[in-house]
C-alpha positions in Angstrom: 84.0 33.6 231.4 82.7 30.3 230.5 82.9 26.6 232.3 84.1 23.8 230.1 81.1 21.9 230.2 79.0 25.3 229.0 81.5 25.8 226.4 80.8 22.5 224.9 77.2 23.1 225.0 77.2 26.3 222.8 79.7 24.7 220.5 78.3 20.8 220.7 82.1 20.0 221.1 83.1 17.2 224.0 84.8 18.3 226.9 87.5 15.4 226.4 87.9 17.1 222.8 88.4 20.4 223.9 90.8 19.4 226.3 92.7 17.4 224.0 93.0 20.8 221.4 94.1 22.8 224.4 97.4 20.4 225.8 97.9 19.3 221.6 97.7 22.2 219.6 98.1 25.4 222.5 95.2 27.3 220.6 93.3 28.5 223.6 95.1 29.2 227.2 92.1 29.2 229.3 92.3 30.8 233.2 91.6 28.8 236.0 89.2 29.5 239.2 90.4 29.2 242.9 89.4 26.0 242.5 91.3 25.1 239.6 88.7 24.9 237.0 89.0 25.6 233.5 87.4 29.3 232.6 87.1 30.3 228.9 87.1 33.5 227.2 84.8 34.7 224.3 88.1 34.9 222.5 88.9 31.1 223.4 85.0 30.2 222.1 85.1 32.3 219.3 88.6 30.3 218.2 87.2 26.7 219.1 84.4 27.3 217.1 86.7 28.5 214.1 88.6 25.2 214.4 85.2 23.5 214.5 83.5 25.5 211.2 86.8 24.1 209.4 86.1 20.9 210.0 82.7 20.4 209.3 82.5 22.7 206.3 85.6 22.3 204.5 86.1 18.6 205.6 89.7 19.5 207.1 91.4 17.2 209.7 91.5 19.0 213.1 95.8 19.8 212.6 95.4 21.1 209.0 92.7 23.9 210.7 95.3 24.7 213.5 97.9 24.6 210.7 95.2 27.5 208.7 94.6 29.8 211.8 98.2 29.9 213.2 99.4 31.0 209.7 96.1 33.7 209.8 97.5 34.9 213.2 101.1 34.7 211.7 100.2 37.2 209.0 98.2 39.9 211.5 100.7 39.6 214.2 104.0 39.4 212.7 106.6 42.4 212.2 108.5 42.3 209.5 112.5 41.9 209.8 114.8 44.9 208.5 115.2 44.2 204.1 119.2 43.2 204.7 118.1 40.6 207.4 115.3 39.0 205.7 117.1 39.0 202.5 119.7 37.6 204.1 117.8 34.5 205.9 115.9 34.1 202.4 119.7 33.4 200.7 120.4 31.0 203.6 117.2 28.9 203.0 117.6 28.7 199.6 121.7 27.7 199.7 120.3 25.0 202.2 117.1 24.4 200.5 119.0 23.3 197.2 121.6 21.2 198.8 119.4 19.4 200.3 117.3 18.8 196.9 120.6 18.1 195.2 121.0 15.7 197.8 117.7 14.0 196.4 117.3 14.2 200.5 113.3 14.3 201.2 113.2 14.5 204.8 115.7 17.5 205.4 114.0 19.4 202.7 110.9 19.4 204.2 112.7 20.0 207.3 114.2 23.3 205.4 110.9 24.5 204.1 109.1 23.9 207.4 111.3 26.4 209.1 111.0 29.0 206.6 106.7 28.4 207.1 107.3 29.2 210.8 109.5 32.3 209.7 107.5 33.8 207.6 103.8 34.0 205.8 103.3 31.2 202.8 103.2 33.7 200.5 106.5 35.3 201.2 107.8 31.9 201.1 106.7 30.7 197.7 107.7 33.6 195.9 111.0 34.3 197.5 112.2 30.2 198.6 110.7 28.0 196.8 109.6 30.0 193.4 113.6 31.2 193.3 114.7 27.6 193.6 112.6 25.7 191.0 114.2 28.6 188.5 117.6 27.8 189.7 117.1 24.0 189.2 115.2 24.3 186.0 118.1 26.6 184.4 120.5 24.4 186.2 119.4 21.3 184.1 119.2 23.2 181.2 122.8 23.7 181.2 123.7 20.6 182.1 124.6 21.1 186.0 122.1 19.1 187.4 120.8 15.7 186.2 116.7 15.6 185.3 116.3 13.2 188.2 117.3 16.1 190.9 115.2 18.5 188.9 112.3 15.8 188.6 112.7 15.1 192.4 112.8 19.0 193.1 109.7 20.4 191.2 107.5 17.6 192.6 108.8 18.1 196.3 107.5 21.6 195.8 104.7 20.5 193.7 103.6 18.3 197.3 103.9 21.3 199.3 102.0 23.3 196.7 98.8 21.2 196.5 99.0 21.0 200.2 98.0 24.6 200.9 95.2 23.9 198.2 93.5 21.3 200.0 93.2 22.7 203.1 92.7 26.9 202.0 89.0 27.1 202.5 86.5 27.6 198.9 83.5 30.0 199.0 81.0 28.6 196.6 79.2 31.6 195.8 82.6 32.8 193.6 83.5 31.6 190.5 85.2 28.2 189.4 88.8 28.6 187.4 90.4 26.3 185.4 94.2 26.9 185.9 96.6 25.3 182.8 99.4 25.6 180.8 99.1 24.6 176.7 100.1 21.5 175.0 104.3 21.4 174.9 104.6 23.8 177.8 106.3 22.5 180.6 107.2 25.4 183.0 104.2 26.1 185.5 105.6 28.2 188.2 104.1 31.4 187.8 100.5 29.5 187.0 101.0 27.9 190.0 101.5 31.0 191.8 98.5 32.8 190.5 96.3 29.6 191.2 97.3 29.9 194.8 96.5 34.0 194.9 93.0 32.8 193.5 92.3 30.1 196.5 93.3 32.7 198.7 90.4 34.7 197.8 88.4 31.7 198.2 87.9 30.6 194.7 87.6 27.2 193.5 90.7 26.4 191.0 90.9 22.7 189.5 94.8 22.5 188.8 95.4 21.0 185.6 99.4 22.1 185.2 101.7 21.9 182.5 101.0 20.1 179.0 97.2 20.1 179.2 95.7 20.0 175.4 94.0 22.7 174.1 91.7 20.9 172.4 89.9 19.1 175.5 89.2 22.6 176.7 85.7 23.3 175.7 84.8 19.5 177.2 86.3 20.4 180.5 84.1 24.2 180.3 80.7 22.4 179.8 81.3 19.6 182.3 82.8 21.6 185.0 80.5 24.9 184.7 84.3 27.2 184.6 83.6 30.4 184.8 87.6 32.0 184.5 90.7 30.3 182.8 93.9 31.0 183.5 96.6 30.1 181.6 100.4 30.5 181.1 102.8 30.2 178.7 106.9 30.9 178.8 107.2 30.1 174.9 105.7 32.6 172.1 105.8 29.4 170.3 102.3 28.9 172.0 100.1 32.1 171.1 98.8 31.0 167.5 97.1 28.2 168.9 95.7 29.9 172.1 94.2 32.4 170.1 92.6 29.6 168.0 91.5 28.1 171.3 90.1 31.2 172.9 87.7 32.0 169.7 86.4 28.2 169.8 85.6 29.0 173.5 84.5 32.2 173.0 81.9 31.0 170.6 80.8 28.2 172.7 80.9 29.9 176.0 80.2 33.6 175.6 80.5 35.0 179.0 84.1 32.6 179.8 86.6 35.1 181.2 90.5 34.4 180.2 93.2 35.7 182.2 96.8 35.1 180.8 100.5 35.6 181.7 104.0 34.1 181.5 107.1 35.5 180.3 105.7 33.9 176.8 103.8 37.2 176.1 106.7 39.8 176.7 106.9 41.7 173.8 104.4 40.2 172.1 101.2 42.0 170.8 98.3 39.7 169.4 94.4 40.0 169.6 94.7 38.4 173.2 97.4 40.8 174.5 93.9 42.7 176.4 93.9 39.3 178.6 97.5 39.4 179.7 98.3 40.6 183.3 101.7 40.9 184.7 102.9 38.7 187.3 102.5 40.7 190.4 100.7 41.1 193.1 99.4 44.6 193.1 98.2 43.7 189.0 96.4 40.6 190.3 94.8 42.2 193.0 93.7 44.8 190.3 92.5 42.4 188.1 90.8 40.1 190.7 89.1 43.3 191.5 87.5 44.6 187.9 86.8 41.2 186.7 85.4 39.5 190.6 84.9 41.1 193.0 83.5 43.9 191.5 81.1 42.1 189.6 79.7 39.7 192.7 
């Protein structure tokens, strides 16, 4: 067991700092002595210095590291509820989540999608809140239920929470850059977005370009930004022709560029780039990230 002041020694962290983290954020319960004092575990040091490592080398703000290891501790510690009950709270949230988008009501959405962070891992609730929701607005507009103001408002309420998780999800240098976007015309970006936040899971550095980015910029953005991997997704076969195009300028230019596609765009759709397509699940991205990264690190 370690004193306060030898803890901020080894760490070079002030002793009015780690007593603010303690009574603020609850991410270390040290014990006390008879006589009261403060005495720290290697567990308590090893987690201060975490917090610490966040902040100096990915430049995060003190809460969005607590934010990061409470949701790492969330994903090793939690059990998860019986299918019927989970599926259950997961209809809830959604019901609520969309009224309250409807509603054009900012605060008690992120109020609903708070709740289901602190219920369950950020994965779980991407792909089964927020991923189910933006569908259900997008084909609500579609069909003329919903107005493109509450689907506008919607997707970029999401959007916020999306980018969120990408500034603060830590990059390893040493791995490849990806360029993540979705053609010229094409508007859905869902399941890019999706794939783009498996990839900066593992670490990688994405730059997000989203929906309607033009082909035709693409070899500019390759040379300036030294990408490694794009990814890109389309929902309308309209789309293929000129990605092929695209992929055989870059291809020419940039011989060693890895593409990784997907989108309900290639279903049933065989063409010379069909080899780069991957499904959109977890088990085929993991499979993929492993022949094509990690494997070759």
């Amino acid at each position: 067991m370690y004193g306060i002041k030898k803890v901020s020694e080894l760490l070079g962290i002030p002793t009015v700092t780690i007593r603010a983290w303690e009574n603020r954020y609850q991410i270390i319960k040290p014990m006390r002595s008879h006589g009261g004092h403060r005495l720290y575990s290697q567990a308590d040091i090893d987690t201060l210095k975490w917090i610490k490592n966040q902040m100096d080398e990915q430049n995060m703000k003190v809460s969005e590291a607590v934010w990061l290891l409470k949701q790492k501790n969330f994903e090793g510690l939690i059990e998860k509820a019986p299918e019927p009950y989970a599926s259950k709270i997961y209809d809830d949230l959604i019901q609520k989540l969309y009224q309250d988008l409807i509603d054009l009501n900012t605060i008690q959405a992120h109020e609903t999608i708070d709740l289901a962070f602190t219920l369950y891992h950020y994965d779980d609730v991407f792909h089964n809140l927020l991923v189910p929701v933006l569908y259900r607005m997008g084909a609500e507009w579609e069909s003329g239920l919903i107005t493109a103001a509450e689907e506008h408002f919607s997707s970029q309420l999401i959007m916020q929470r999306f980018t969120q998780f990408f500034r603060i999800l830590p990059v390893h240098h040493h791995l490849p850059k990806v360029l993540a976007l979705c053609p010229e015309g094409e508007q859905h970006h869902m399941e890019l977005m999706l794939f783009s936040l498996f990839l900066r899971k593992k670490g990688l550095d994405v730059i997000y370009l989203g929906p309607n980015t033009p082909l035709s910029e693409l070899t500019i953005l390759l040379e300036r930004k030294n990408v490694s991997v794009v990814a890109i997704s389309i929902t309308d076969p309209i789309h293929i022709e000129r990605l092929e195009d695209s992929i055989k300028v870059c291809h020419g230019q940039f011989p060693d560029l890895k593409f990784v596609l997907g989108g309900m765009g290639f279903k049933d759709s065989i063409t010379p780039i069909s080899t780069y397509v991957i499904p959109n699940d977890q088990t085929s991205w993991e499979q993929w990230y492993h022949s094509q990264i990690e494997s070759r690190l």
